[in-house]
C-alpha positions in Angstrom: 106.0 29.6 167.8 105.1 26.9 165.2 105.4 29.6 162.8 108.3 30.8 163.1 109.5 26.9 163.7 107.8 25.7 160.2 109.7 29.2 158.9 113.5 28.5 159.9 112.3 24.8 158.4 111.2 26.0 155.1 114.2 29.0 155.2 116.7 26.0 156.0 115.6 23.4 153.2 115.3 25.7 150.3 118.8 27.9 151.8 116.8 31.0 151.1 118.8 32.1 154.4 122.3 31.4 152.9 123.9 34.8 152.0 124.0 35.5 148.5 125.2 38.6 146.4 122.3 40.6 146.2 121.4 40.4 149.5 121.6 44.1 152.0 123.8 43.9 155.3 120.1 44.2 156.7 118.8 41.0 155.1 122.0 39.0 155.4 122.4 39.6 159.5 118.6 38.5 159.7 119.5 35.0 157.8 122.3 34.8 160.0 120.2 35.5 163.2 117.4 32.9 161.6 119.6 29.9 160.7 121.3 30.9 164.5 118.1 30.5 165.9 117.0 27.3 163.6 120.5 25.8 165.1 119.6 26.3 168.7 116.0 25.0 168.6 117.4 22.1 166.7 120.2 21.3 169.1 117.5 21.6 172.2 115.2 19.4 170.4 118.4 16.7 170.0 119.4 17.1 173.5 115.6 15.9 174.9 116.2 12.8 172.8 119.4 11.6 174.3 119.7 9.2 177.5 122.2 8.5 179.7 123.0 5.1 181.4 125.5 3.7 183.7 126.5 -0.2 182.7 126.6 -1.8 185.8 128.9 -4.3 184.7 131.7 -2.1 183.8 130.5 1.3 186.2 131.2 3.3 182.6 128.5 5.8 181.7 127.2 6.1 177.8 125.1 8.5 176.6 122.6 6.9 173.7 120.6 8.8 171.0 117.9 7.0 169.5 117.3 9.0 166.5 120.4 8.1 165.0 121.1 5.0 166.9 124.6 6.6 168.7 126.2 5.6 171.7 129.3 7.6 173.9 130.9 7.3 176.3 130.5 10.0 178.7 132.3 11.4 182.4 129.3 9.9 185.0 130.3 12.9 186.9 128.8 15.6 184.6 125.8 13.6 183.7 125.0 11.8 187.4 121.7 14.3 187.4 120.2 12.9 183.6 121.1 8.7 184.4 118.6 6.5 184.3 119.8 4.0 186.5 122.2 6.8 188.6 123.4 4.2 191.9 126.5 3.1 191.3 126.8 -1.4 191.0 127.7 -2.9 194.4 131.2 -4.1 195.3 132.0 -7.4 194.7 132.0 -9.8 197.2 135.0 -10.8 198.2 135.3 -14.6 197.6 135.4 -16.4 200.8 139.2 -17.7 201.7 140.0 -21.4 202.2 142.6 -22.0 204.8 145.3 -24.8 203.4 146.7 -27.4 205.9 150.7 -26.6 207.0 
């Protein structure tokens, strides 16, 4: 596994795997399977670095990635199971009222 990891690495920085002129049908669907597989194991390893909160203030869910320092906004629905902090604020309190003399 590292292997082929450090290999889609090493094919990706030096874009040995980009498709060139002289390359055979053959060895031009295997960069394009590599650089497809580079791209998934990249996106998973992205995806295990993101967190999702829900601002209590506002009840708005963001999703944050630290690697980049990135913040969205996302639908609390879809992410409810990845939160952090997933109960919702409570209601506000109602403020007591005053009765007022007739």
């Amino acid at each position: 596994m590292r292997i082929a990891l450090v290999a889609m690495l090493a094919c990706s920085i030096i874009a040995a795997c980009k498709p060139r002129d002289d390359m055979t049908a053959t060895e031009r669907q295997q960069a394009a399977e590599l650089n497809a597989s580079f791209a998934r194991e990249r996106g998973l390893a992205i995806a295990q670095e993101i967190e999702y909160f829900r601002d209590p203030r506002t009840n708005l869910c963001f999703a944050y990635l630290w690697r980049n320092t990135s913040i969205s906004l996302v639908d609390c629905a879809r992410v409810e199971k990845f939160l952090l902090n997933p109960e919702p604020p409570p209601a506000p309190a109602e403020a007591p009222q005053t009765k007022t003399a007739p």
